[in-house]
N, C-alpha and C positions, 0 to 999 in steps of 0.2 A: 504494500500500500504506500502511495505516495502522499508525502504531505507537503504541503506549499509552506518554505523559510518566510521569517519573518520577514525580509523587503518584498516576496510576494504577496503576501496577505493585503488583504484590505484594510483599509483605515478607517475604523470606526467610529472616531472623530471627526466631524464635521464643521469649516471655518465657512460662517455666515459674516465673515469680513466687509465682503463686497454688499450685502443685504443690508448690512447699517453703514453703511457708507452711502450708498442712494436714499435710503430713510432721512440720513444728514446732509444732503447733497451735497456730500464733500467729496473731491475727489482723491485719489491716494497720493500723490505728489502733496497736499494742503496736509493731510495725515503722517506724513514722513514728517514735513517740516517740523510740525508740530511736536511731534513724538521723539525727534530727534534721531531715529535710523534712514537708511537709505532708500528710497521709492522702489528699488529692485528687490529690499528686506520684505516692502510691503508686501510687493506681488506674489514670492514667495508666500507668505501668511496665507493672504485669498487664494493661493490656488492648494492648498491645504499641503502643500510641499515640504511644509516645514518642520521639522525636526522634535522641534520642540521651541516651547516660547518663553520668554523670564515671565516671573510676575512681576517683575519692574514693567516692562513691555506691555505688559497685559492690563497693568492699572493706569498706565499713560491713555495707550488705547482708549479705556473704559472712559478715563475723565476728560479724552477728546471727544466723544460722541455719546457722550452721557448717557452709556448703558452700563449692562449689567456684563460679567462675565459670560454667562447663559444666554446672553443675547447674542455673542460672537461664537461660542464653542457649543456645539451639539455631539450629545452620544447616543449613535444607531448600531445596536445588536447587530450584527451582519449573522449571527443565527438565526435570526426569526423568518 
């Protein structure tokens, strides 16, 4: 039986980045600046590429588009 390594697996983590980013009609360049990383960090972020993210990062984020953490990060079973 084969089993798919963890860089195959799916990402059960989902970055609704780009969803509160149109919410705030901000665009990600305006969100770099703000946040102080590079507009190519952003992109990475929304396209859920990313590795992992600080909670430094995470509460910049949050106090530029004043949400919530759960408003950017979703978790889907990919069991169900």
């Amino acid at each position: 039986m084969k089993t798919a390594s963890s860089s195959e697996a799916a990402m059960s983590i989902i970055v609704n980045l780009d969803v509160m980013l149109a919410r705030r009609k901000m665009r990600s360049r305006e969100l770099a600046e703000i946040i102080g990383i590079t507009e190519q960090n952003v992109s990475v972020l929304k396209s859920g590429k990313a590795r992992g993210v600080r909670f430094e990062t995470l509460e910049k984020i949050c106090r530029a588009l004043d949400c919530q953490p759960g408003d950017i990060l979703e978790f889907r079973d990919e069991d169900d």
